[in-house]
Rosetta silent file (secondary structure, phi, psi, omega in degrees, C-alpha in Angstrom):
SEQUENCE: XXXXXXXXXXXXXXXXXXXXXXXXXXXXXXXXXXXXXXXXXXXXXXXXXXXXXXXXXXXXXXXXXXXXXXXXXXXXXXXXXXXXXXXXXXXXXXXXXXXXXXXXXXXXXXXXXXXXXXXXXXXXXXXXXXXXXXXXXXXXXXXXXXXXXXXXXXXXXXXXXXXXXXXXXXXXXXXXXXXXXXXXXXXXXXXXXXXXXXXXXXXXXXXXXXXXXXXXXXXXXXXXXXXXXXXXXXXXXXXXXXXXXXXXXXXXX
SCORE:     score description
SCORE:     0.000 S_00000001
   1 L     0.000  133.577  167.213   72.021   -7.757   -7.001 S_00000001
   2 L   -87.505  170.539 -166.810   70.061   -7.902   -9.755 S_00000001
   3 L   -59.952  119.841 -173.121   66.287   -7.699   -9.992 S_00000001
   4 L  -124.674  142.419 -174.469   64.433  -10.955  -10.211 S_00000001
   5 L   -98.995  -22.902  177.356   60.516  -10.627   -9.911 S_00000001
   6 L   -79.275   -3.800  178.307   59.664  -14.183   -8.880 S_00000001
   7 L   -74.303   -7.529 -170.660   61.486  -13.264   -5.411 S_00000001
   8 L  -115.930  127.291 -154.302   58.162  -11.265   -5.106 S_00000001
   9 L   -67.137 -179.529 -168.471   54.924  -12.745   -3.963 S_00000001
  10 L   -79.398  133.442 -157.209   52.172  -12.160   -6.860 S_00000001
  11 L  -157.705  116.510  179.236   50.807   -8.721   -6.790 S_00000001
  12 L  -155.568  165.925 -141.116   47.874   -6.649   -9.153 S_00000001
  13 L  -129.422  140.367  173.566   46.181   -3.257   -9.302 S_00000001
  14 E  -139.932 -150.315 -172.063   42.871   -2.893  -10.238 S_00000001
  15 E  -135.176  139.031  158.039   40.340   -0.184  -10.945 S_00000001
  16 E  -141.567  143.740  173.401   36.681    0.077   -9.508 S_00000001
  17 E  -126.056  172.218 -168.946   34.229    2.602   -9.588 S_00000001
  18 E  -116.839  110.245  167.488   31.447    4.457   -7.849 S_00000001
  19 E  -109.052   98.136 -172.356   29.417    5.576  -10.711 S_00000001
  20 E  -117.249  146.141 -172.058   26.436    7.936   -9.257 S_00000001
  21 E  -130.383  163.422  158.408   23.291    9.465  -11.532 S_00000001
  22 E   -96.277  123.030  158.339   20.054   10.946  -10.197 S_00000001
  23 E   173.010  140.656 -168.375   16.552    9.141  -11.255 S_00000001
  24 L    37.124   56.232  157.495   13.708    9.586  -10.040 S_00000001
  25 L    92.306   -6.935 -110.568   14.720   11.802   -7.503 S_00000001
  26 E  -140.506  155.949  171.043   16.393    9.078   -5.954 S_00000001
  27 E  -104.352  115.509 -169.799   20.911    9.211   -5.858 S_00000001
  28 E   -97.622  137.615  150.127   21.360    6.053   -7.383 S_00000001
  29 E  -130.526  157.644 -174.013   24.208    3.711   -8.347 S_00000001
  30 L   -52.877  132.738 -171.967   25.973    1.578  -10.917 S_00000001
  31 E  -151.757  131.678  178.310   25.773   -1.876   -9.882 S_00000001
  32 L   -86.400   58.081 -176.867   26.976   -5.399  -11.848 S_00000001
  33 L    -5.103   93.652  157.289   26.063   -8.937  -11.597 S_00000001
  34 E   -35.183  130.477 -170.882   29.254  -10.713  -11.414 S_00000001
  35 L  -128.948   19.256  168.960   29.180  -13.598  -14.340 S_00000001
  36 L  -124.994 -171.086  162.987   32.904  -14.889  -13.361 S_00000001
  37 L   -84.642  152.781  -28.166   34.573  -16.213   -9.662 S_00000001
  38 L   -62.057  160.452  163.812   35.210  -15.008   -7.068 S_00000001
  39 L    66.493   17.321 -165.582   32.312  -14.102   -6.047 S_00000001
  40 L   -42.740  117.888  179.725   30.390  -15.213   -9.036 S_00000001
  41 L    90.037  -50.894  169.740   26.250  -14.060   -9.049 S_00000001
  42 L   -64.811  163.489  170.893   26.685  -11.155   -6.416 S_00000001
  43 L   -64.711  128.626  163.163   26.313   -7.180   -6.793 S_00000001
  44 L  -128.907 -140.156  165.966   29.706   -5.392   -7.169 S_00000001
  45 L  -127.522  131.057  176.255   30.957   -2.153   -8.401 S_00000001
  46 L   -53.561  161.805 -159.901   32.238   -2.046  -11.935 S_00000001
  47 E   147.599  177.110  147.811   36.151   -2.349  -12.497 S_00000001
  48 E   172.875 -160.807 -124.125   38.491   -5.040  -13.076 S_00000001
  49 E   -92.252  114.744  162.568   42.368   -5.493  -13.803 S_00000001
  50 L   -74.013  161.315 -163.802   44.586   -2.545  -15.035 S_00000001
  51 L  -111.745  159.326 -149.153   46.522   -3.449  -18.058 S_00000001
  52 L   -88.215  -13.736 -171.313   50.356   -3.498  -18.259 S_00000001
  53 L  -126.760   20.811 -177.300   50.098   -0.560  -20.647 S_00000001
  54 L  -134.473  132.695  141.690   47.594    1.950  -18.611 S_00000001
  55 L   -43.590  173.713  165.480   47.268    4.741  -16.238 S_00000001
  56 L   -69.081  -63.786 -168.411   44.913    4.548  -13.695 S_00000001
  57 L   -66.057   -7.820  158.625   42.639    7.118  -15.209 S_00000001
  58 L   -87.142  -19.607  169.804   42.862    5.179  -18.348 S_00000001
  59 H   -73.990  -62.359 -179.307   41.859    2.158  -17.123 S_00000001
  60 H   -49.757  -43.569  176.351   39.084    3.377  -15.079 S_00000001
  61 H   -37.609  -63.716 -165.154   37.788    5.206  -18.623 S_00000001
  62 H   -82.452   -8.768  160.559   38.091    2.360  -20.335 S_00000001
  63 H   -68.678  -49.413  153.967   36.176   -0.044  -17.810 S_00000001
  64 H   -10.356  -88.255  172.171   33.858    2.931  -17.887 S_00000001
  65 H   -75.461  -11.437  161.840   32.851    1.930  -21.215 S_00000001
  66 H   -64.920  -37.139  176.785   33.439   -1.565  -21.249 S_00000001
  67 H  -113.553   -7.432 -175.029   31.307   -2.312  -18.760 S_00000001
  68 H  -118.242  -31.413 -171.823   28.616    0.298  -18.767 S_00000001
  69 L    64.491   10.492  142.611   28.847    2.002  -22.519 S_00000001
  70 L   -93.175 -170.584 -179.494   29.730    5.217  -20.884 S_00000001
  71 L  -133.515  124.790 -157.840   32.404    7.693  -21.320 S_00000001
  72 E   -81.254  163.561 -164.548   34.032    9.459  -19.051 S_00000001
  73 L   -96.402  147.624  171.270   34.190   13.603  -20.117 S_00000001
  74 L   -94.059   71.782 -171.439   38.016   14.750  -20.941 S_00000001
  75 L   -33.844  -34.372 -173.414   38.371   18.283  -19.934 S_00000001
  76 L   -86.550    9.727 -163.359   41.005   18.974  -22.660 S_00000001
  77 L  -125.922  160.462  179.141   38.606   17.382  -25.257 S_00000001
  78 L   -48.166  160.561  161.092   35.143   18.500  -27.100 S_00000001
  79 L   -69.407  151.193  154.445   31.845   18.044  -25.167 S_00000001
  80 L  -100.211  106.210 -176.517   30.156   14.983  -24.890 S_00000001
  81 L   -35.788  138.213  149.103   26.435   15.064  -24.159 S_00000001
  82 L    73.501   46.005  173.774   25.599   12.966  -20.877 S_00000001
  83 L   -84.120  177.321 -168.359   29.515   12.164  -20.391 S_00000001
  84 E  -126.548  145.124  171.254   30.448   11.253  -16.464 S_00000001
  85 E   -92.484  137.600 -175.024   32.966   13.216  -14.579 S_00000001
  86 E  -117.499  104.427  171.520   35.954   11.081  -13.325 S_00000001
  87 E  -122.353  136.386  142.076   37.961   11.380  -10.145 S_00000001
  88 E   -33.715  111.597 -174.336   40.204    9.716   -8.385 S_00000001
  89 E  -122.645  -34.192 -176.480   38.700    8.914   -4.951 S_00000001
  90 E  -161.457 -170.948  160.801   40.769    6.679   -2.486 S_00000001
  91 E  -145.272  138.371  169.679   42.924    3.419   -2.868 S_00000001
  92 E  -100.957  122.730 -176.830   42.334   -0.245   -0.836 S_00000001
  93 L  -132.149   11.413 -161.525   44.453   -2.521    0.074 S_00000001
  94 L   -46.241  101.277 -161.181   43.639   -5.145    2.791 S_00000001
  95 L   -48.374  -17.719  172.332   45.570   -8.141    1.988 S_00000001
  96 L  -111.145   14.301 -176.442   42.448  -10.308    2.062 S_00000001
  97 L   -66.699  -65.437 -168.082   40.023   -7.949    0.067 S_00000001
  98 L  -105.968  151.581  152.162   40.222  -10.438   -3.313 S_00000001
  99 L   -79.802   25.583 -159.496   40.736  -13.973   -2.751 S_00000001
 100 L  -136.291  -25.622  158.133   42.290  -14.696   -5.676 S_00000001
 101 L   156.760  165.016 -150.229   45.754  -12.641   -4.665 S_00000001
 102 L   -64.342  136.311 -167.403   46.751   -9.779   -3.269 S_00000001
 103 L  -127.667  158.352 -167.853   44.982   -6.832   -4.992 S_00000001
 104 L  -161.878  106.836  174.556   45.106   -3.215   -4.678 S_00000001
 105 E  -112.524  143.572 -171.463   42.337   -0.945   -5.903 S_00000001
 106 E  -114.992  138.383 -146.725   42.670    2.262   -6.405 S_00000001
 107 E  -115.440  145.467 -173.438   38.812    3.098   -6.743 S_00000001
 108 E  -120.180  165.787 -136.508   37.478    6.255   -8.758 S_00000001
 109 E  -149.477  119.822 -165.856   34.360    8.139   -8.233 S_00000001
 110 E  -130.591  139.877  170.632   32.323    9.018  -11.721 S_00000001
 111 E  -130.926  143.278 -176.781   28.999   11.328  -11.845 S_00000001
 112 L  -132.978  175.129  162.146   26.812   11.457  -14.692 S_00000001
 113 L   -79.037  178.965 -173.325   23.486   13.085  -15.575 S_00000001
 114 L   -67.957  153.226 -178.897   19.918   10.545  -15.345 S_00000001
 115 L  -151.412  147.786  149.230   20.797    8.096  -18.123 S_00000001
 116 L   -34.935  165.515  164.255   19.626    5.515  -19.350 S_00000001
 117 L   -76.916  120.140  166.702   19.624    1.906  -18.389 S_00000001
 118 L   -56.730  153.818  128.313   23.451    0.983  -19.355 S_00000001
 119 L   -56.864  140.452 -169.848   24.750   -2.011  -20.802 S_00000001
 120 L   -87.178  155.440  177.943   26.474   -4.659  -19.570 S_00000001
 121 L  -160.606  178.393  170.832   30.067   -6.041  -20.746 S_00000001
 122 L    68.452 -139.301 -175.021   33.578   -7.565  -19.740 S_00000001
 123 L   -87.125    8.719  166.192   32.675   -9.738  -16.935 S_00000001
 124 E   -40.398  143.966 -178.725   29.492   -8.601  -16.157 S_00000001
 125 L  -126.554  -16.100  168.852   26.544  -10.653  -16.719 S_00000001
 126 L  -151.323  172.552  176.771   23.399   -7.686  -16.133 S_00000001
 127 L  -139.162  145.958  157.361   24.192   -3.907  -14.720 S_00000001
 128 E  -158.910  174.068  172.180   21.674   -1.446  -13.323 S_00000001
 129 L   -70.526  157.322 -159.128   21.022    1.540  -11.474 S_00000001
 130 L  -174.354   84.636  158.663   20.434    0.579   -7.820 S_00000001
 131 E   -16.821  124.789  162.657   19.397    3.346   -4.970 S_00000001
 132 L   -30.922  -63.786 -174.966   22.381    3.797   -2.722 S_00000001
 133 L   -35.705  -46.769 -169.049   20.382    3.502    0.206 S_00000001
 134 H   -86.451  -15.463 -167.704   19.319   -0.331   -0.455 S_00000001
 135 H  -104.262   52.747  167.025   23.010   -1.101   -1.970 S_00000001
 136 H  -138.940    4.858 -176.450   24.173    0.165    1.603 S_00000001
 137 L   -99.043   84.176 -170.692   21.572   -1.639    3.722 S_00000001
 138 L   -78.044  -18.986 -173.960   24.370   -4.134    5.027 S_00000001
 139 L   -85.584  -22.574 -175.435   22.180   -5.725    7.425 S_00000001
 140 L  -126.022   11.092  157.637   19.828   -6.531    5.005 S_00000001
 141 L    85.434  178.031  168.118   22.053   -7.073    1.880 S_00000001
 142 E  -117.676  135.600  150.321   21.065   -6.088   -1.935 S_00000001
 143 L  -155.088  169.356 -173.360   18.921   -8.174   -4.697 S_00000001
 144 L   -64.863 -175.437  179.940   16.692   -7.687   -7.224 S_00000001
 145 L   -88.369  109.574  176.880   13.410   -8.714   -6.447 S_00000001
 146 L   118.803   27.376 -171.383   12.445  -12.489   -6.243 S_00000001
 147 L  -152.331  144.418 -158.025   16.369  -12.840   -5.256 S_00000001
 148 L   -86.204  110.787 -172.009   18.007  -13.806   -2.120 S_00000001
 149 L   -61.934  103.201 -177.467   19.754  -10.524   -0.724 S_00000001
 150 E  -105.294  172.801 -177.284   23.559  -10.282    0.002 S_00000001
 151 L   -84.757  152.190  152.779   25.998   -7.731    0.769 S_00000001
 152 L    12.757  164.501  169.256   28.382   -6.309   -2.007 S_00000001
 153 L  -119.728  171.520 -170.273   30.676   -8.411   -3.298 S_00000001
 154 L    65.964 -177.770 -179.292   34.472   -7.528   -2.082 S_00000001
 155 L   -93.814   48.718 -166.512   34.925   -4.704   -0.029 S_00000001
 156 H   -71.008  -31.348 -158.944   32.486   -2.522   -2.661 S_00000001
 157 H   -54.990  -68.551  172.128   30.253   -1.431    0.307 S_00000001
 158 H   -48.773  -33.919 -176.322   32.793    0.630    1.878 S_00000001
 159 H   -82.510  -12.419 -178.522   34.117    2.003   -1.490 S_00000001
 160 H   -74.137  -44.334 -160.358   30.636    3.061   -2.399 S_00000001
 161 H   -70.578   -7.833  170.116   30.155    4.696    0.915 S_00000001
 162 H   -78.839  -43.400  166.866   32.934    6.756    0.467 S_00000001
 163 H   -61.600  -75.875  163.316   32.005    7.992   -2.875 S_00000001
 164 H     5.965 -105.334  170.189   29.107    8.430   -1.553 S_00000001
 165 H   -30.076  -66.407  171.976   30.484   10.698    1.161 S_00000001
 166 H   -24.658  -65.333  179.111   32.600   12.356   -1.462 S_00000001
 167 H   -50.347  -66.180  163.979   29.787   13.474   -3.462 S_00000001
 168 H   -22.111  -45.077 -155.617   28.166   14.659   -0.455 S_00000001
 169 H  -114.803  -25.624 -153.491   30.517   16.851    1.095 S_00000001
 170 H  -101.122  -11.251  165.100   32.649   18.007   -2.016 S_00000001
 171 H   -62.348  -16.858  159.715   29.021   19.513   -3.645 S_00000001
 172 H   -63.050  -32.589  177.943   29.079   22.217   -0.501 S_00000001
 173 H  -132.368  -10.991 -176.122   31.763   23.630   -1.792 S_00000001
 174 L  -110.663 -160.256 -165.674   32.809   23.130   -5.671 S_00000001
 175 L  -111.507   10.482  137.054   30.221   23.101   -8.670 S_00000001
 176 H    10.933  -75.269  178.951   30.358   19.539   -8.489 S_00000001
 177 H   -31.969  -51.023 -173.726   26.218   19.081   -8.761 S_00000001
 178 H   -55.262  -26.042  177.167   25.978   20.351  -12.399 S_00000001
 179 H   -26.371  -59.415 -175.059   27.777   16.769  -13.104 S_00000001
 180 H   -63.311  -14.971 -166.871   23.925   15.127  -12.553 S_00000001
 181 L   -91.607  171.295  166.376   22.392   17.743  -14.679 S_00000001
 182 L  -103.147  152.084 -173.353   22.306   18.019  -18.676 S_00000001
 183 L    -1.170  -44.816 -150.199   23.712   20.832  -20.370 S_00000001
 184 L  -142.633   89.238 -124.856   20.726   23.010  -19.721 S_00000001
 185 E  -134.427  171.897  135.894   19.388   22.642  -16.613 S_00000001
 186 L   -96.358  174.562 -177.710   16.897   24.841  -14.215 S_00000001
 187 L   -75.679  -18.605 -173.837   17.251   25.787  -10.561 S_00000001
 188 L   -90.533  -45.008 -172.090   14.447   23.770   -9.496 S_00000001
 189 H   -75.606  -50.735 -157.350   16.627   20.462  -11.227 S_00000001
 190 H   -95.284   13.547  141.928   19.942   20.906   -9.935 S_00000001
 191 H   -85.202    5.042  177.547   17.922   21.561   -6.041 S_00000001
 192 H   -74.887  -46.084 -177.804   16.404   18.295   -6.970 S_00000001
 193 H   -49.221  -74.820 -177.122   20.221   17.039   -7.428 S_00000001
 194 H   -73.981    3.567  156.893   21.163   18.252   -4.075 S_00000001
 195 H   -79.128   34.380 -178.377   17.955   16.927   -2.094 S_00000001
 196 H  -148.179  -39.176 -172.956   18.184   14.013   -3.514 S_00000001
 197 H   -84.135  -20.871  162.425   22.496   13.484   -3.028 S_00000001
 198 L  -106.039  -12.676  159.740   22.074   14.705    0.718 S_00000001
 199 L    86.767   24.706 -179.381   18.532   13.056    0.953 S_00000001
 200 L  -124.633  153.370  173.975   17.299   16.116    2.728 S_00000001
 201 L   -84.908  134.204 -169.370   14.464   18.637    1.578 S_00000001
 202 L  -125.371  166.858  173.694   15.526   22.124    0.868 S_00000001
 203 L   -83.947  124.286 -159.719   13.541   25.661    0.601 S_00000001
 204 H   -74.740  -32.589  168.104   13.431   26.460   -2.969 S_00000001
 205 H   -38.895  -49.116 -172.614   13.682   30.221   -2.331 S_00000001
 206 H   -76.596  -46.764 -175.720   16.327   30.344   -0.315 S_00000001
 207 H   -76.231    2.829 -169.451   18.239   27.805   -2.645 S_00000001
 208 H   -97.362  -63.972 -170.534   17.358   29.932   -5.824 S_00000001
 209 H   -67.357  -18.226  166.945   18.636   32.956   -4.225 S_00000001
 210 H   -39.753  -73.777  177.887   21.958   31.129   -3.080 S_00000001
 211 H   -92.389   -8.233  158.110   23.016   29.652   -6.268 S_00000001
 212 L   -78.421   -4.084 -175.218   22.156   32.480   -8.727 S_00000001
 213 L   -93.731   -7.787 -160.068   23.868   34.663   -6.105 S_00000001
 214 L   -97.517  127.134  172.325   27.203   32.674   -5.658 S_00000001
 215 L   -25.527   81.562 -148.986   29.753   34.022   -8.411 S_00000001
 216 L    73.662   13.027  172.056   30.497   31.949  -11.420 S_00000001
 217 L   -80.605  -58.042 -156.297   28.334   29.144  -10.338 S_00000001
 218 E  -130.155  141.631 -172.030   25.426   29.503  -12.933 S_00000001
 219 E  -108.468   89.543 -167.238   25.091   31.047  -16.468 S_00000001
 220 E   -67.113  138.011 -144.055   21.662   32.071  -17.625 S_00000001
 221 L  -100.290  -73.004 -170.112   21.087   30.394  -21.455 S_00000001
 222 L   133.997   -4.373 -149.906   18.760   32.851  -22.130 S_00000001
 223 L  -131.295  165.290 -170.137   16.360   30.224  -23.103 S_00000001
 224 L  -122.181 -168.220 -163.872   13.328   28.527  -20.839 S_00000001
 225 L  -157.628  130.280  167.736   11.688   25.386  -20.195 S_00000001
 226 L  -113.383   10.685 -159.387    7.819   23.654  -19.272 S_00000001
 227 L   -72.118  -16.178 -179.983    9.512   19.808  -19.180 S_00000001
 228 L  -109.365   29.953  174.503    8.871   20.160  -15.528 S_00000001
 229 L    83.881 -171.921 -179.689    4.949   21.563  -15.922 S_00000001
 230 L    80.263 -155.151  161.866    4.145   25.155  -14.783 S_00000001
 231 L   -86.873  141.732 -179.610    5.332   28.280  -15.791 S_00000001
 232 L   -69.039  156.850  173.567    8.826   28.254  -17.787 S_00000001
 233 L  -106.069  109.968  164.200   11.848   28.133  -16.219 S_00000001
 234 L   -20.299  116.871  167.589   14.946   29.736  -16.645 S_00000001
 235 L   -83.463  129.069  175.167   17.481   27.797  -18.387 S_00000001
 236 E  -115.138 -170.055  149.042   21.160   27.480  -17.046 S_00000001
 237 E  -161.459 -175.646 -146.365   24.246   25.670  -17.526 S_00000001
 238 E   -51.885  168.822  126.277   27.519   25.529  -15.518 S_00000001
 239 L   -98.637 -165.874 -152.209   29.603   28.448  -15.099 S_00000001
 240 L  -109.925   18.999  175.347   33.524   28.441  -14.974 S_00000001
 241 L   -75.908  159.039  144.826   33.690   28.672  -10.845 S_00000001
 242 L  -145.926   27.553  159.879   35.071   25.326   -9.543 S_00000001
 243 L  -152.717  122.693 -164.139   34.990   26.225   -5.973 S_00000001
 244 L   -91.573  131.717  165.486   31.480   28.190   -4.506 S_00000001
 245 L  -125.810  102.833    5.189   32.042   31.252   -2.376 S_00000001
 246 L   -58.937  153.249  131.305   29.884   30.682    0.250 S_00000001
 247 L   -26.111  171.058  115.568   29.818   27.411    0.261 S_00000001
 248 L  -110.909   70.902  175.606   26.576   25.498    0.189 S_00000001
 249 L   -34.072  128.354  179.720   26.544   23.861    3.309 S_00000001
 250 L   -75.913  146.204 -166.704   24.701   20.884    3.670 S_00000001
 251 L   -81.210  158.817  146.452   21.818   20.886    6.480 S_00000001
 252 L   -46.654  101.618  175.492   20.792   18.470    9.029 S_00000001
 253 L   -27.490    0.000    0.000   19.372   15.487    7.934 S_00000001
């Protein structure tokens, strides 16, 4: 028989992401105003509506910059200073997760270095950086200050907490971390990265000898640094490992 599409209830894919930075010490994420329905006035996670003529990973890109004015980094393409690394991280599908008709996100997980405050677009009406911690405090919801505090809007809560977890766990073992840093980083900044993405305090000795010790993690520049007071610092930047042998198992909390 042939195919008729109206025999099929109403059905669309969309994109949302978990965008995470460092500032002020703190692992922080991208967070939207909603300025349309559903859900109109609440905190999301940026995304919206793949287009009839996109990948997934093109779609997330271009919401990337649509709604934020970043850009996601291209592996096969020149660098881009402060660009965000882009993964796939999980796909959602509850049939009652949008109210507006059955939706399916497949949600992507983006890390950038500290940035600026972004700009807002699409249907956004303001964006900001937001501490995890408070846009994961379900009991006591998120808003800006002088504003009555709700949870997420959608099921963002859960997709954050997964990036979330993602970041966590997949920085133990790949090279993942340099993502938060800028080109040219010290040893002291990217243990700032991981105290600050597991939210635990680490021994800087021990983590200095670790990561200049683990193979293809770190590159010395040759060149130093005082932006963080003190005596200069060795400058690095990534090296061409993408999986650390050891590991760098995360600690107890």
């Amino acid at each position: 028989m042939p195919y008729d599409p109206s025999a099929f209830p109403p059905f669309a894919v969309t994109v949302d992401l978990v965008v995470l930075t460092v500032r002020r010490h703190a692992l922080c994420a991208l967070a939207v105003r909603r300025g349309e329905p559903p859900f109109q006035g609440r905190w999301a996670l940026p995304g919206g509506f793949v287009r009839a003529d996109e990948d997934l990973t093109t779609a997330a890109a271009r919401e990337l910059a649509e709604e934020t004015g970043l850009h996601a980094h291209d592996p096969a393409g020149p660098v881009v200073p402060n660009a965000a690394h882009l993964e796939q991280l999980a796909t959602y599908g509850d049939p009652k997760r949008d109210p507006r008709m059955r939706v399916v996100s497949v949600a992507h997980l983006a890390l950038a270095p500290d940035l600026p405050a972004p700009r807002a677009g699409g249907d956004a009406r303001s964006v900001r950086w937001a501490p995890v911690e408070e846009l994961l405090d379900q009991e006591a919801g998120y808003g800006r200050e002088g504003e009555q505090a709700v949870p997420l809007a959608f099921d963002h809560a859960r997709i954050l907490a997964d990036g979330v977890e993602r970041a966590r766990s997949k920085i133990e073992y790949s090279s993942l971390a340099t993502a938060f840093c800028p080109q040219e980083f010290t040893v002291g900044e990217l243990r700032r990265v991981y105290e600050a993405v597991w939210g635990v305090a680490l021994d800087p000795r021990n983590f200095h000898r670790k990561v200049t010790g683990t193979p293809g993690f770190l590159v010395p520049t040759g060149g130093t640094t005082t932006r963080q007071g003190g005596r200069p610092a060795q400058l690095f930047r990534a090296g061409g490992a993408t999986l650390l042998n050891p590991p760098m198992l995360r600690p107890e909390a």
